[in-house]
C-alpha positions as CSV (number, residue, x, y, z in Angstrom):
1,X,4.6,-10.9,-112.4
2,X,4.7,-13.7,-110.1
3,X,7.4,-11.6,-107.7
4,X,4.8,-8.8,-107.7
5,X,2.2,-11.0,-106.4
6,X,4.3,-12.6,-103.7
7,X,5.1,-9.2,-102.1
8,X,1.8,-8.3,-101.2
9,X,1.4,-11.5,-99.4
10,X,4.7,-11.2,-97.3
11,X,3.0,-8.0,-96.6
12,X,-0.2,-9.6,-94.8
13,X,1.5,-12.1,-93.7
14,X,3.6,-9.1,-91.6
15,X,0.4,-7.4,-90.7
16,X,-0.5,-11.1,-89.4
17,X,1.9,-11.2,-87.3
18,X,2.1,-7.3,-85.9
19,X,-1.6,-8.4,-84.8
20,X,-1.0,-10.8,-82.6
21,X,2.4,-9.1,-81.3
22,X,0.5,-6.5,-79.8
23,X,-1.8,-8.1,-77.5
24,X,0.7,-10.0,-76.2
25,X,2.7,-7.0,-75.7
26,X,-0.1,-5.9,-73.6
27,X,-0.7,-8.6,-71.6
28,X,2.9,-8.7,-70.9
29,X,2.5,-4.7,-69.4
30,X,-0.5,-5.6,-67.6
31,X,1.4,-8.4,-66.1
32,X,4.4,-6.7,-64.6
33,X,2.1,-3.8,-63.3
34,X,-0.1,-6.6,-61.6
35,X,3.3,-8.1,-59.6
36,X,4.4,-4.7,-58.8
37,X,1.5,-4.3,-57.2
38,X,1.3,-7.5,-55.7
39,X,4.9,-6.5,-54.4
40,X,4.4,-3.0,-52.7
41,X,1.1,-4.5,-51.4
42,X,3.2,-7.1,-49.7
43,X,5.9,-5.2,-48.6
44,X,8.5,-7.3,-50.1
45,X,11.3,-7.1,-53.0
46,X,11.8,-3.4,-54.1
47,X,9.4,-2.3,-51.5
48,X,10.7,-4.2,-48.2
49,X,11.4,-0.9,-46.7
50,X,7.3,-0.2,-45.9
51,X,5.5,-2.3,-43.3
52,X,4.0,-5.3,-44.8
53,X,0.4,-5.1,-44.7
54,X,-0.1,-7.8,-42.3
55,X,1.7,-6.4,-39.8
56,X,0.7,-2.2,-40.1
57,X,-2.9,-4.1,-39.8
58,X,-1.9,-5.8,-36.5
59,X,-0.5,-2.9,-35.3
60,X,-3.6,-0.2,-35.8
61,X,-6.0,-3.1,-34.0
62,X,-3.5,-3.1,-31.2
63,X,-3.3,0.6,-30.5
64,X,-7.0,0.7,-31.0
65,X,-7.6,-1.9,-28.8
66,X,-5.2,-0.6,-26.0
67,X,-2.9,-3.5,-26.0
68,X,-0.4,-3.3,-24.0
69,X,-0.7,0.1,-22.4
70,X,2.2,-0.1,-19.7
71,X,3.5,2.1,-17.4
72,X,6.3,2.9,-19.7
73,X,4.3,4.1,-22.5
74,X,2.2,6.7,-19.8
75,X,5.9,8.2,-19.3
76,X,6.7,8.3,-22.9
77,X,7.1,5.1,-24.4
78,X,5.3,3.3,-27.5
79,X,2.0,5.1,-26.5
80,X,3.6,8.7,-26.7
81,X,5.3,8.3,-29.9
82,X,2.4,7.4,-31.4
83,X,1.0,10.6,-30.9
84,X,-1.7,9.6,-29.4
85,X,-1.4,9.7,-24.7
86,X,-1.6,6.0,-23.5
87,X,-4.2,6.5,-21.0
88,X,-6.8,7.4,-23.7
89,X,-9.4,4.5,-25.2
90,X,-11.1,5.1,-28.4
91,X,-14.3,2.9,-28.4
92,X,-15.9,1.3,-31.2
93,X,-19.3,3.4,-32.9
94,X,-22.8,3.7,-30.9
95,X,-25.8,3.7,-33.1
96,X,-28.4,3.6,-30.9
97,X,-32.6,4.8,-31.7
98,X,-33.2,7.7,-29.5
99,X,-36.7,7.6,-27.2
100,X,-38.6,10.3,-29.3
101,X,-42.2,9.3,-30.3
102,X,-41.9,6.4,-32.7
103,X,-38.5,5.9,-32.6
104,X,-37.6,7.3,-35.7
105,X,-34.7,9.6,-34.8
106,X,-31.0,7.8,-34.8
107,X,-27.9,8.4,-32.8
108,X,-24.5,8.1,-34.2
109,X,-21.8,8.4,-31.8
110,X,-18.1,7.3,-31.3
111,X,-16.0,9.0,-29.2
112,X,-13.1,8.2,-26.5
113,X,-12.5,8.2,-22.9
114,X,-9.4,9.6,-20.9
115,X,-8.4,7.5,-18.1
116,X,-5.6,9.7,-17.4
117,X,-2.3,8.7,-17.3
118,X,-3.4,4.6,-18.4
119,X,-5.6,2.9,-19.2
120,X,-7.2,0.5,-16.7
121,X,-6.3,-3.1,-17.2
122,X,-9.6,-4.4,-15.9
123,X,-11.4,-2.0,-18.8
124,X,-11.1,-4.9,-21.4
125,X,-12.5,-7.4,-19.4
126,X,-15.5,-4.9,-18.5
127,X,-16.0,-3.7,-22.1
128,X,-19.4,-5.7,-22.5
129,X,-20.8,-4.4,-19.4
130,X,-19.6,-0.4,-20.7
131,X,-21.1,-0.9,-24.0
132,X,-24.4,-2.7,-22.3
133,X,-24.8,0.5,-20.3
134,X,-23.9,3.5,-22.8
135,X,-26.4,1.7,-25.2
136,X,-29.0,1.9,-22.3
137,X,-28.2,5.6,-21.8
138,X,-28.3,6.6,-25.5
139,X,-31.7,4.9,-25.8
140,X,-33.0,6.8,-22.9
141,X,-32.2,10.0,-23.9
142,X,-34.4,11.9,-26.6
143,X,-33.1,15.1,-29.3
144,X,-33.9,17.5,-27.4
145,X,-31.9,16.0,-24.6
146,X,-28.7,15.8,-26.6
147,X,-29.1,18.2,-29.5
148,X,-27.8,21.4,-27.4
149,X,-24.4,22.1,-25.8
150,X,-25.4,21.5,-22.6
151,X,-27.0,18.3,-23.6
152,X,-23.8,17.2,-24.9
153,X,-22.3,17.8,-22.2
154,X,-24.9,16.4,-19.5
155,X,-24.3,13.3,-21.8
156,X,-20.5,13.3,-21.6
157,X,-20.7,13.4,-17.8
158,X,-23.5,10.6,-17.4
159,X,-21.4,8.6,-19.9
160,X,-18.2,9.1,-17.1
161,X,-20.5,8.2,-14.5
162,X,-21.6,5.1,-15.7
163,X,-18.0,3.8,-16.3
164,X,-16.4,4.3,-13.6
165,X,-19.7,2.7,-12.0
166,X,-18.9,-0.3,-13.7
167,X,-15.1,-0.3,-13.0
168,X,-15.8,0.7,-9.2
169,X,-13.5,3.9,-9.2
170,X,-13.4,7.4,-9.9
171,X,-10.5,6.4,-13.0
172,X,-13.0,8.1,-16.4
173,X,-11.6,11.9,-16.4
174,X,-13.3,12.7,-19.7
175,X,-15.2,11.7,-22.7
176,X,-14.2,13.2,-26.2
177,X,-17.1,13.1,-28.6
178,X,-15.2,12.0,-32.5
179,X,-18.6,11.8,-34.5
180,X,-21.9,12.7,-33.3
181,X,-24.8,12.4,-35.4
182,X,-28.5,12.6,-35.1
183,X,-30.9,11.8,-37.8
């Protein structure tokens, strides 16, 4: 009788221990899938062959910036492979309150502006006075003035206007609106 009675408690002593294996099973899973993902995020071991994040990041706010825009990129350099022509700039968003009666209609706005073949240099150091003057315009203009085609387009030439004003040359070609909205 007593080797009857031990058997049953070598049997919860086994489910005792199954218990505790299997969270720390677990834990173990959830622990490798955490540094895998730590790697690829990081670009190294396994994954060394993608951009580390650090440096895809640096290299998005420099082509949205317009770093570096050279003469080589206009004639197919950097700038050209990137799909994107070296002599356009994208600017940051415009929200601006339009001049209808008590100001409650919004404008929404980003777009860029072609230069041509390259950027200016001088259009960084300028950027403040742009930015200072498109806000000025947006504010001034009501829905009605910008909620038609011709509107739009009234706007996109104003917009040209007033940067090459502040450059002091005829160097703004176009504007191209990316998100316009009104609400």
């Amino acid at each position: 009788m007593s080797e009857e009675a031990e058997k049953p408690a070598e049997g919860a002593e086994g489910a005792k221990k199954k218990s505790k294996l299997i969270p720390m099973i677990g834990s173990a899973v959830v622990l490798v899938a955490g540094a895998c993902a730590a790697l690829w995020y990081l670009g190294v071991g396994p994954f060394a062959g993608a951009p580390k994040h650090a440096e895809a990041t640096a290299a998005i706010e420099e082509a949205e910036h317009g770093g570096g825009h050279g003469e080589e990129e206009a004639e197919g350099g950097h700038g050209a492979e990137a799909g994107k022509p070296a002599g356009i700039l994208a600017l940051e968003p415009f929200i601006a309150n339009l001049a209808d009666d008590g100001g409650r209609r919004y404008l929404k706005a980003t777009f860029q502006i072609d230069f041509g073949k390259v950027v200016p240099p001088t259009m960084a150091a300028h950027l403040p006075q742009v930015r200072d003057l498109l806000l000025t315009l947006f504010t001034s203009k009501t829905f009605d003035d910008i909620r038609t085609p011709e509107g739009k387009q009234q706007l996109r030439e104003e917009i040209i206007a007033r940067v090459n004003q502040v450059l002091d040359r005829d160097v703004a070609k176009a504007v191209y609106f990316t998100e316009f909205i009104v609400q």
